[in-house]
Every structure is written in structure tokens, then in C-alpha cells.
C-alpha positions in Angstrom: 0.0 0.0 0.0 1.5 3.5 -1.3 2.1 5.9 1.6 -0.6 9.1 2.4 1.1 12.0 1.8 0.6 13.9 5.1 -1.6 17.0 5.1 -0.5 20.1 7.5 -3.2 21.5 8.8 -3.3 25.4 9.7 -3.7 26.5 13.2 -6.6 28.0 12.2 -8.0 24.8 11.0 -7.2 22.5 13.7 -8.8 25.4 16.6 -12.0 25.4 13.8 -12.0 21.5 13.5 -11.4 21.7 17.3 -14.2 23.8 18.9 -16.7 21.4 16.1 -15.4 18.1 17.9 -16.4 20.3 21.1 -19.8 21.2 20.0 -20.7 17.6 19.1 -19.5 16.4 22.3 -21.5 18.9 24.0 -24.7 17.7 22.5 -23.9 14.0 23.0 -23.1 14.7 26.4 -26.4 16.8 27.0 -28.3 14.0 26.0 -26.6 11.7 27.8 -26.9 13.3 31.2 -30.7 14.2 30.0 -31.3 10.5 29.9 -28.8 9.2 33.0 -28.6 12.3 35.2 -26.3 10.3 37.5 -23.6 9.6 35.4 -20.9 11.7 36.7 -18.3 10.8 34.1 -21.0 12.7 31.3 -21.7 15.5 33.4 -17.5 16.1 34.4 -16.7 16.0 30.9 -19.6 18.1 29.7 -18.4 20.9 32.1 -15.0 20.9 30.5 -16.4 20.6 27.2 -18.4 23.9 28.1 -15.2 25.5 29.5 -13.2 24.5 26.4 -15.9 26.3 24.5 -15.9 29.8 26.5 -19.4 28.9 27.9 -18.5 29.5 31.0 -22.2 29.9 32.6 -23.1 26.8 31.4 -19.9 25.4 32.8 -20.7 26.5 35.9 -23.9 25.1 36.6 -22.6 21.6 35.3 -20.2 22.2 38.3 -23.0 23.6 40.4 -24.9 20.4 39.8 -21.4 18.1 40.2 -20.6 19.8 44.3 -24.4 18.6 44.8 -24.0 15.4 43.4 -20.6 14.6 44.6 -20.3 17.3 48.0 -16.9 15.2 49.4 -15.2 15.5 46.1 -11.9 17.3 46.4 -11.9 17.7 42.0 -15.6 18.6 42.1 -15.0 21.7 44.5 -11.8 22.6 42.6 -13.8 22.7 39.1 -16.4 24.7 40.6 -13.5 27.4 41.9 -12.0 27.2 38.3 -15.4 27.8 36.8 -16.1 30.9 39.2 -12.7 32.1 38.5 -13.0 32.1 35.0 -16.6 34.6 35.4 -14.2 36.7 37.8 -16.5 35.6 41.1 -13.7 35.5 43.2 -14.9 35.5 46.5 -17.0 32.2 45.9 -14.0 31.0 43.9 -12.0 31.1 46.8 -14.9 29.9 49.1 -14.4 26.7 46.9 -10.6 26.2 46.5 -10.8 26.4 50.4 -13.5 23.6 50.7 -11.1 21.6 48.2 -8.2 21.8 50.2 -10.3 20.8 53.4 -11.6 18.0 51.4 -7.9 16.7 50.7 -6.6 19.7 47.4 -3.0 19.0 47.7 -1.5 19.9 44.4 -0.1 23.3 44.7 1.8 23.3 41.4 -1.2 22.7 39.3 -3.0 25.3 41.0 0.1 28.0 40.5 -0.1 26.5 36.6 -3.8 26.2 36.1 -4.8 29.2 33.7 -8.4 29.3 35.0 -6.8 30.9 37.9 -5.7 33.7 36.5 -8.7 36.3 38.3 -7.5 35.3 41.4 -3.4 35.4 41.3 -2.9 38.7 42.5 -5.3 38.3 45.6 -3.0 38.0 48.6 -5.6 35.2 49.4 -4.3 32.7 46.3 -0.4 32.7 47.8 -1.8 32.4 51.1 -3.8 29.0 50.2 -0.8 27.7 48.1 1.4 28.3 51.3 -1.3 26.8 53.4 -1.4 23.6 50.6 2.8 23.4 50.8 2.7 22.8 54.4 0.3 20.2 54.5 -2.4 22.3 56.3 
């Protein structure tokens, strides 16, 4: 069998191609949860979806729903702080990074990395919880 000749693809292309893979999975996904409302794998991956889309509201209440679902979840409470972060709600944000490092949050790297974060970097509060992460506390 002769070779493909390989195809470069534009950036352009690729983020276009991109955000339509994200738009199909968001409507699989809606249906999915629509049909099995507990399946917390769907409705995880439908909030990112959302956030990958810059539908940030919606993301948020996917999260909202997630904490509910799943109130002793570490992950859940730090998705919900990213998701507040992104829509610049920064005292709830921090309200939930807090209950995710109660909850067992111990990653302080990915927090210091994670671009959702941005809002909320040059509050005294976000060193403060990294510190607080660091030292085990």
C-alpha cells in the first residue's frame, strides 16, 4: 500500500476542527446526562467541554450540579473554583478552593499553573492557600 502524503493542517483549521469536535460532544453529552442524570463521568466531561468552549455559565452550573452530586469531592469543588474564577466571582472561587483543600486539594503546582486561575493570582488570598497547601495544612 503507497504511503498518504501527510496533510498540514493550519492553526486556524485545527482550533475550527477543534471547537466542532467540542460542540458535538456537547450535545452527545447533554443527552446523555438528559437521559442518565447520574452519570458523573457525562456531566465532568460536559463541564470541560463547556469551558473549552468559552461557555462559561453553562460550565458553571454543570459544576454547580457536580458539588451537589458529589459534596466530598476534592476535584468537584476545585472545578467549581475554576469555573467561578473564569466569570471573575472571586470570593465564591476562593470559598471553593478552600473547601477543596479541606476536602484533601494538595497539588499546589497545578493550582500556581492552572490558567483558570488567572482572576484570582494577584489576591494576597491565592499565595496564602498555596502556602497553606505546601505545608500540609
Amino acid at each position: 500500500m503507497p504511503p498518504t502524503p501527510e496533510i498540514e493542517l493550519g492553526a486556524e483549521l485545527v482550533r475550527d476542527l477543534t471547537r466542532v469536535g467540542d460542540e458535538f460532544l456537547v450535545r452527545c453529552l447533554r443527552y446523555e446526562t438528559a437521559i442518565r442524570p447520574a452519570n458523573l463521568g457525562a456531566l465532568a466531561e460536559l463541564g470541560h467541554a463547556l469551558t473549552r468552549l468559552e461557555r462559561y455559565r453553562e460550565g458553571l452550573e454543570v459544576d454547580r450540579t457536580l458539588v451537589k452530586l458529589c459534596p466530598t469531592d476534592p476535584l468537584v469543588h476545585y472545578n467549581l473554583a475554576c469555573s467561578l474564577a473564569l466569570l471573575a466571582e472571586c470570593d465564591e472561587a476562593f470559598a471553593e478552593l478552600e473547601r477543596a483543600v479541606e476536602l484533601g486539594y494538595a497539588e499546589p503546582r497545578h493550582l500556581l499553573e492552572d490558567p483558570d486561575f488567572a482572576s484570582l493570582r494577584s489576591d494576597p488570598r491565592f499565595q496564602q492557600l498555596v502556602d497553606r497547601i505546601r505545608a500540609g495544612s
